[in-house]
VEXGUFI-955720 format. One line per field, with one value per residue (C-alpha): y, z, x; residue in one letter; residue number from 1. Coordinates in nm, 4 decimals, decimal comma. Each point is the difference from the previous one (the first is absolute). Layout:
! VEXGUFI-955720
north: c(Y_...) .
up: c(Z_...) .
east: c(X_...) .
res: c(A_...) .
n: c(NUM_...) .
END
This chain:
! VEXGUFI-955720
north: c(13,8363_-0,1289_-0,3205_-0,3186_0,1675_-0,1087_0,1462_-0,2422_0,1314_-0,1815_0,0388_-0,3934_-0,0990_0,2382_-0,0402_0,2857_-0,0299_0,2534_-0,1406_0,0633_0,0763_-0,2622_-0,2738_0,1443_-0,0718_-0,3794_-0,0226_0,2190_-0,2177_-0,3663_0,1301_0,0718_-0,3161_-0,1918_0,2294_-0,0946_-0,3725_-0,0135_-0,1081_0,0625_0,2695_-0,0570_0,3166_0,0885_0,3300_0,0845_-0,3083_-0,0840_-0,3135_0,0804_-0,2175_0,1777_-0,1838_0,0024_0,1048_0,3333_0,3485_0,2379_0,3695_0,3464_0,2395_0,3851_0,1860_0,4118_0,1806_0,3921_-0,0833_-0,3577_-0,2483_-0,3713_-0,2609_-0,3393_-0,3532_-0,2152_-0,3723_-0,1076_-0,3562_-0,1431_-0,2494) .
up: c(13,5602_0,0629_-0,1300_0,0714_0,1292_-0,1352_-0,0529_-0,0467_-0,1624_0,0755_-0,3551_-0,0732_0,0854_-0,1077_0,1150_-0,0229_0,0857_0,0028_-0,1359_-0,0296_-0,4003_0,0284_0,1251_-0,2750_-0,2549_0,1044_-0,0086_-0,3198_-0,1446_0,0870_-0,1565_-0,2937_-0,0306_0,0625_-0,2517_-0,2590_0,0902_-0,0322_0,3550_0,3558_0,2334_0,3620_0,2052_0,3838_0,0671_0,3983_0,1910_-0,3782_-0,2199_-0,3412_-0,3269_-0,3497_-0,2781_-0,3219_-0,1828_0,2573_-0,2357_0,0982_-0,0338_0,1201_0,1495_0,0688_0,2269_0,0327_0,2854_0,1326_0,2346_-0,1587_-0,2700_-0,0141_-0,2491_0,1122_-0,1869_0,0333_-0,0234_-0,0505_-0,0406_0,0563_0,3309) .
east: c(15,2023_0,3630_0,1721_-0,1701_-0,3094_-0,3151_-0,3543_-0,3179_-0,3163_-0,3867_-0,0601_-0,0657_0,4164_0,1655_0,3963_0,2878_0,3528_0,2822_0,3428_0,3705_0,0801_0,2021_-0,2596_-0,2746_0,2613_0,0402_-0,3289_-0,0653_0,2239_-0,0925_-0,3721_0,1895_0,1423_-0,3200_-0,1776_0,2734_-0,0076_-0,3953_0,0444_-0,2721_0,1846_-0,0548_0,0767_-0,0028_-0,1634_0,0170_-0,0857_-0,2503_0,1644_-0,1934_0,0155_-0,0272_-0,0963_0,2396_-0,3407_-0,0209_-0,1079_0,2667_-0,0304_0,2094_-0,2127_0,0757_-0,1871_0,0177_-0,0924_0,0419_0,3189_0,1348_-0,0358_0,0368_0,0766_-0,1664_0,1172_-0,3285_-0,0734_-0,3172_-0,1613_-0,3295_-0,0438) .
res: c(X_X_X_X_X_X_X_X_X_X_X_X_X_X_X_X_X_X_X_X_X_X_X_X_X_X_X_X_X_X_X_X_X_X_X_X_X_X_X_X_X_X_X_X_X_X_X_X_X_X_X_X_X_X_X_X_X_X_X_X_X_X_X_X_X_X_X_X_X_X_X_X_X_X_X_X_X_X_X) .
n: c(1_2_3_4_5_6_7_8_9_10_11_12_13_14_15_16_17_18_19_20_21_22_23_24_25_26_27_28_29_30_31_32_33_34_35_36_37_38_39_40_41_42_43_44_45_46_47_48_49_50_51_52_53_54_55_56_57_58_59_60_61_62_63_64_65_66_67_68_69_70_71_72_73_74_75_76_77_78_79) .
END
């Protein structure tokens, strides 16, 4: 999948996006601030405006397959 491209799932909503480095670090970055300021983060994923709660359980996930592995960052909070 190329830059910008992006891939939707039926699984409930589920939403992924392909970035630049550089636009995952702005955004890496202004959830770091909002974490640190006990602050709501509102991010725009695709065409998707979503609002995380400052009370959102975060957790880093790794994944291990044959060919490739993944490391997943996760927010999660209840509706």
């Amino acid at each position: 999948m190329s830059n910008g491209m992006k891939k939707r799932k039926t699984r409930d909503k589920d939403i992924e996006k392909i970035y630049s480095k550089t636009e995952f670090i702005k955004k890496l970055r202004r959830f770091a601030d909002a974490l640190e300021n006990g602050k709501r983060f509102s991010i725009q994923i695709a065409s998707e405006k979503i609002s995380v709660p400052k009370n959102a359980v975060i957790n880093i996930e790794h994944e291990k397959g044959e060919k490739e592995e993944e490391v997943e960052f996760q927010i999660k909070w209840e509706k």
